[in-house]
N, C-alpha and C positions, 0 to 999 in steps of 0.2 A: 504494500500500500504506500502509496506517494506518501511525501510531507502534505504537500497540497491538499490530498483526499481526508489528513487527518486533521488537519487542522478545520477542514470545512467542517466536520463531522463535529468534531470540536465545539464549533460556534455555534451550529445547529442543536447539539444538546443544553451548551447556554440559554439559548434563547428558550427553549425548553422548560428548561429550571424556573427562568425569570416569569416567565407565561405561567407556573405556576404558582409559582410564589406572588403574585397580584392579584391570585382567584382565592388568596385565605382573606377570609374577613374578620372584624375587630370580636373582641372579645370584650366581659365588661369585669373589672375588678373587683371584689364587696372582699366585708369581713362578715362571716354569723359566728355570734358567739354562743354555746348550746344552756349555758351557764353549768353549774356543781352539779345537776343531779337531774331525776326525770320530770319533775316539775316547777324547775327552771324556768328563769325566763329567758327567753331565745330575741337576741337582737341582730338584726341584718342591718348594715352598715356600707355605701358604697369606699372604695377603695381611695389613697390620701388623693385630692384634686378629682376624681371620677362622679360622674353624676348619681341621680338614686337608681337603685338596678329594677326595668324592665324586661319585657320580655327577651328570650336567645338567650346566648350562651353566656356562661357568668364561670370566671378562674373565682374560687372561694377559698380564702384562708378560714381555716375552723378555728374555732379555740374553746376550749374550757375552762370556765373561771376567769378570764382573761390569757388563760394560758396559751400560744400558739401549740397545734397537736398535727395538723396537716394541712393539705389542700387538695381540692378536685375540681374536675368541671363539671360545671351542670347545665341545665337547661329549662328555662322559664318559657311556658305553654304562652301563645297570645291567651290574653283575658286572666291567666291565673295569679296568685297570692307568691312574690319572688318567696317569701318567710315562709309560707310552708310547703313549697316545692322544695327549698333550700333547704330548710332543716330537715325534712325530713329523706332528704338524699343524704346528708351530712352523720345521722347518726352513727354509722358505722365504722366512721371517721378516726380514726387516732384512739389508742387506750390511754386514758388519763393518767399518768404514772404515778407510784404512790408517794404518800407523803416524804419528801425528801429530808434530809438532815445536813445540807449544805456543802456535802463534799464531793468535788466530781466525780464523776465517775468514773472509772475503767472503759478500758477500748471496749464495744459494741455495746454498752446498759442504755437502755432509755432510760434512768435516772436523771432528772437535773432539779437543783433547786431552784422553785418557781416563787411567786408573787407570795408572800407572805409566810416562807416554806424556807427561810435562810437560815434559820438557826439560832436566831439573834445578830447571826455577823453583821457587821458594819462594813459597806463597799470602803475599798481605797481613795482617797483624794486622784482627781483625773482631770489631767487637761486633753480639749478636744482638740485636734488640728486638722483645719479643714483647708488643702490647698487646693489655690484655684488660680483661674486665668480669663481674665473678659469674659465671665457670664457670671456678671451681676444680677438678673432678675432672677436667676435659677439657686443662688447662691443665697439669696434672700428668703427664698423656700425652704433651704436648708436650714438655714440661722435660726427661723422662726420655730423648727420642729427641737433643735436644740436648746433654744431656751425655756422649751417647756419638760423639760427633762424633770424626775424627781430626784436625782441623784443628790447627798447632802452635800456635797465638798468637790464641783465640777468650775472649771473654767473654761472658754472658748476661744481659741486664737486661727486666727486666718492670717494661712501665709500667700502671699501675691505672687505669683510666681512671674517674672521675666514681661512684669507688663509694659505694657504700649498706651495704656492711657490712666487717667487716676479713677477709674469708674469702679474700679475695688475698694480705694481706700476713698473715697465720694461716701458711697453705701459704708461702708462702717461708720463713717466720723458722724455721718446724719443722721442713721438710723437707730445704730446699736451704742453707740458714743463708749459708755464705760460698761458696759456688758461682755462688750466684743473685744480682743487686743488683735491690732494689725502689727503685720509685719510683710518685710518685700525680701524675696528672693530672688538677684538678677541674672541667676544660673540657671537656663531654659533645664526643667525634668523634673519630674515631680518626685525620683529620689532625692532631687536635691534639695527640693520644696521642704518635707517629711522631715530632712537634716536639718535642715535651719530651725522650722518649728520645735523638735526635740528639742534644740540647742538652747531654747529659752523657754521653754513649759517649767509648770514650777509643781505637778501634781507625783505622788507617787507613780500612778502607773499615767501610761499617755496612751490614749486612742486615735482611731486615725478614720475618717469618714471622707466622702467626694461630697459635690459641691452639688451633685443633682441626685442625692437622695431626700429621703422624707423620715427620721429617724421615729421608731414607735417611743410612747413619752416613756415605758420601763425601760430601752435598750440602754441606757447608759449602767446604770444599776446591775441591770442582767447582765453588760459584759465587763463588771468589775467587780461582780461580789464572790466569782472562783476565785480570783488571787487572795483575796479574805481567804478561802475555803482552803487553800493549798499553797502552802507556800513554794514547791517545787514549781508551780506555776510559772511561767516565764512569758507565757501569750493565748490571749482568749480573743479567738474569734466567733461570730455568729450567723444568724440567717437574713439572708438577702431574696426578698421578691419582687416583682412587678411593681410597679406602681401604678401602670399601666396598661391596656396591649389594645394601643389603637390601631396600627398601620400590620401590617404581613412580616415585616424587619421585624417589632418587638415581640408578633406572636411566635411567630418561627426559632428565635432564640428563646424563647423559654419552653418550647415545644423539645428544645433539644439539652433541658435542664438548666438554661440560664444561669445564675448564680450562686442557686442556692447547694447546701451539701445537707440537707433532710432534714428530719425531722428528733434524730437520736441522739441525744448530747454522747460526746467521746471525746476520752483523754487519749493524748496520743504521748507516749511516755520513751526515750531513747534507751533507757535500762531493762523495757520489753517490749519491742520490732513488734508490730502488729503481725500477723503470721498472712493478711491478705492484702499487705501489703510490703512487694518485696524488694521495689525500690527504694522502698523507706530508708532517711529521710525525702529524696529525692522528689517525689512525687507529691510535690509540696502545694500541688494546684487539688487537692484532693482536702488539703486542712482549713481553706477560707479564702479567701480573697480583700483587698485591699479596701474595699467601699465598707468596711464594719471588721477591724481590728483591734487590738490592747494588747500592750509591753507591760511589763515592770518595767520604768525610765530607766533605773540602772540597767539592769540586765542590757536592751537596748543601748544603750549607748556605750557597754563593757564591749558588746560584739561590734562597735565603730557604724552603728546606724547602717540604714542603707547606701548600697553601692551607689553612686552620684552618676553610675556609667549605665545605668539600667533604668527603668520605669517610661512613659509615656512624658513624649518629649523630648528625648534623645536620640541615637541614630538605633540603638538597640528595640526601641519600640516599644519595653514591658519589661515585667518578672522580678520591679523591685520588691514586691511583698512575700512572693515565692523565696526570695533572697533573704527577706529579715525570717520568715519561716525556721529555714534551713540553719542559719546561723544561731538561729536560739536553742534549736533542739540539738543543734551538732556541739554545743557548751552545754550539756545535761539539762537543760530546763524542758520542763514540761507545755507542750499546748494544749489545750485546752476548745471542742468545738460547743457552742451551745442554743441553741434553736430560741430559746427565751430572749434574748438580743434579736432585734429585728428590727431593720430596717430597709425602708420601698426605695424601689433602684427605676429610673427611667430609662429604659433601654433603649440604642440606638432607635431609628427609625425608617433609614431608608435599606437599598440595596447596597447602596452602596457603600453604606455605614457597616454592613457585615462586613464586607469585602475588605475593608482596614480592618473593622475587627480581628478576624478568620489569619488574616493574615501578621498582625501585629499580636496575637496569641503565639503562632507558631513561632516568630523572631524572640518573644518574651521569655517562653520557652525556656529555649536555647541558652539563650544570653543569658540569664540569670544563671543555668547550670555552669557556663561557660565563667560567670564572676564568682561561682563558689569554690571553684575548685582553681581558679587563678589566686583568690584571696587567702584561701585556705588547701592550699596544696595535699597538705596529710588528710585529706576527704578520698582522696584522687584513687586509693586499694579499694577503700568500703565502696567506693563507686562500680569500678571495675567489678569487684565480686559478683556486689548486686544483678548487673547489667545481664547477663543471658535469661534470668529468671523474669526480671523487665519485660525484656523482648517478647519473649514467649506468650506471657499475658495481653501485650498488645497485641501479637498476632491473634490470638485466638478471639479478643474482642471483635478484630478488623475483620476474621472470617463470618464469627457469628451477624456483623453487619453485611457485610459481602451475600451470605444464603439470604437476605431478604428479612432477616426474623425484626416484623415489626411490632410494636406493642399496642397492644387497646383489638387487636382481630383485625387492623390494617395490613392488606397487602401489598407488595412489594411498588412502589411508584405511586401510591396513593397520597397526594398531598397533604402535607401535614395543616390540621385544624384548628387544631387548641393545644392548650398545653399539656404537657407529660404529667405522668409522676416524679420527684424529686431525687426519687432513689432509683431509679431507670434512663441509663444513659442511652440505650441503644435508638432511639428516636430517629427516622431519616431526616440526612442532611445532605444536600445539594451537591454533588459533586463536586463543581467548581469551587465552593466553599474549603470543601477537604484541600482540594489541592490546594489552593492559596495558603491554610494552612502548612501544610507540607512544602511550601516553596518558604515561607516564612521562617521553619524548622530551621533550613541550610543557613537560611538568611545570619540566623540570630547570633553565632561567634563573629564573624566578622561586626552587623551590627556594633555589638558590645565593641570589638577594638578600631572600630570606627568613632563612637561615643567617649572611648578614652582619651582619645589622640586629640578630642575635641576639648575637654576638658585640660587635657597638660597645655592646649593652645590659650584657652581662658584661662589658666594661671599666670602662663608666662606675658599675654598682656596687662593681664592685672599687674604683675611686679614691676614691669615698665611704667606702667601707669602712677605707681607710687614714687619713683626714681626722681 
């Protein structure tokens, strides 16, 4: 077969993909909460900025108690009651786990200490850092869900990262005045951002949120009251969902699991390897993600913060949080996942918002593997060792999606509609997405020592600058 024949064939399943992916339509956000027991009061809620829910299809976070317990889709009849189509689809939903006693749990427990189930512990002192870059109105959305936190002992700092106009520090000085601390970082990456902000937070532990979520008002509390619970604790992250799923972009990425890592609080502990996970620490995009994380500040800042050559913003593209991940558990401290942290994520929205994404995942990737073992050399055996047993696992995920095995009784080419389950990766995704990703894979060492070079270049005009 020609180049020519393959390439055409190539663009022809493109357009394919595209063509189907503009035939998935919105989906609508709600929370029902079931309340404690069977003669609870049951409240449906549309989801943060989403309208009240009518009729079609409806992503629902459950909860118990106020407890996050899962999510499904469902579906609201024209003319029917969304509350009790809704709940009553919902009962089956999550087992409320029992009364907890404040201390994390072990790898796989559903155990986690919930809304009034801590023990008496008292969360840590925690400053937020929220870095950002010219999107002020979306950043204000943020601010607003953070200051309504109940946490006893939180601060808020926004770091500006590499801007081009004062419409960051405009919005703080007017709005939030002495609520909010600004601060400017004129080093383009948002590892760099995360650096600076640690460099002057004054709280024991620091968390780290984006600038277009909507944090729920417990998240702050739920992801600082394990480091109370544990001192081995070193980093607690949580759950991340929709905010939204207006456009084909936002449903289609959370159809293929989005951000979130479930519903089961787990410790992930380096003195016992999880046994189904065997790249461990490695596979560090499997513990949380950046939009809803927490350090111990020291610990943090003992492993030298994040790598300044990696994160969104640099030539590397991503993988700084996968990087502070890795370096905290590879110095013995403990992570910590836990679903009671939650906070609503606005997901890209176009095509071709995937398409950097898909692609800035796979460079992230990379590069961050590629800074941990540049920074930390004696990684470089446990790596090696790891690696066939890795492989192996990816391959046999990449067959089972290869035979077509799709989830929900979709067959193979069927477009995807709504969202997944949370604990179910195998969801189809678009060809050309994979590949972007896998073109991004190779991309991400170079990236990263492209993003160094870039920075020894910003040093050395800075010291000139000071001469």
């Amino acid at each position: 077969m020609s180049g020519a024949v393959r390439a055409r064939r190539r663009a022809e399943r493109v357009e394919r993909e595209i063509a189907d992916f503009l035939r998935i339509g919105p989906v609508q956000v709600a929370e029902l909460d079931l309340g404690d027991g069977e003669d609870a009061g049951v409240t449906l809620k549309p989801g943060p900025g989403s309208p009240p829910v009518t009729s079609g299809e409806v992503f629902v976070l459950v909860r118990r108690a106020g407890r996050p317990v899962g999510t499904f889709l469902g579906r609201v009849p024209e003319d029917a009651d969304p509350v009790a189509v809704l709940a009553g689809a919902a009962r089956g939903v999550g087992v409320p786990p029992g009364p907890g006693v404040g201390v994390p749990p072990g790898p796989g427990s559903a155990v986690s200490p919930g809304p009034g189930e801590r023990g008496g512990l008292v969360p840590p002192s925690v400053s937020v850092v929220v870095a950002t870059r010219e999107r002020a109105g979306r950043l204000a959305r943020a601010l607003d869900s953070l200051l309504d936190q109940g946490h006893p002992d939180a601060e808020i700092v926004v770091v500006d990262n590499a801007p081009v106009t004062t419409e960051t520090r405009d919005l703080v000085e007017r709005k939030y005045a002495d609520r909010v601390r600004y601060v400017s970082e004129p080093v383009p990456g948002l590892a760099a951002a995360h650096n600076r902000g640690l460099a002057v937070v004054r709280g024991e532990t620091v968390a780290f949120t984006d600038d277009d979520v909507v944090a729920d008002p417990c998240w702050l509390t739920e992801l600082t009251t394990p480091f109370a619970a544990d001192p081995a604790v070193g980093c607690v992250t949580g759950l991340i969902l929709p905010a939204q799923l207006r456009t084909p972009a936002q449903v289609l990425l959370e159809s293929h699991g989005g951000f979130a890592k479930g519903f089961t609080a787990r410790t992930y502990d380096p003195d016992d390897p999880p046994a189904d996970e065997p790249l461990f620490p490695f596979t560090a995009g499997r513990f949380g993600s950046g939009a809803n994380m927490a350090f111990r500040t020291a610990v943090l800042r003992a492993v030298g913060g994040f790598d300044p050559a990696t994160g969104a913003g640099t030539h590397a593209r991503g993988g700084d949080d996968l990087y502070g991940f890795v370096r905290v558990l590879a110095q013995g401290h403990r992570l910590h996942y836990t679903p009671l942290a939650l906070v609503w994520h606005h997901h890209r929205e176009t095509w071709q918002d995937l398409e950097t994404q898909a692609y800035g995942y796979g460079a992230g990737l990379t590069a961050y593997l590629t800074a941990t073992l540049v920074n930390r050399p004696a990684l470089l055996p446990a790596f090696l060792a790891r690696l066939p047993r890795g492989l192996a696992r990816a391959r046999a995920l990449t067959a089972v999606r290869g035979a077509g095995a799709v989830p929900d009784g979709r067959s193979e080419g069927t477009p995807v509609t709504g969202p997944g389950g949370h604990d179910d990766r195998s969801h189809a995704w678009p060809r050309r997405l994979s590949g972007l990703q896998r073109r991004g894979m190779l991309y991400g060492p170079l990236g990263y020592l492209r993003a160094r070079r870039a920075l020894r270049a910003t040093a050395g005009w800075r010291r000139r600058e000071r001469r």
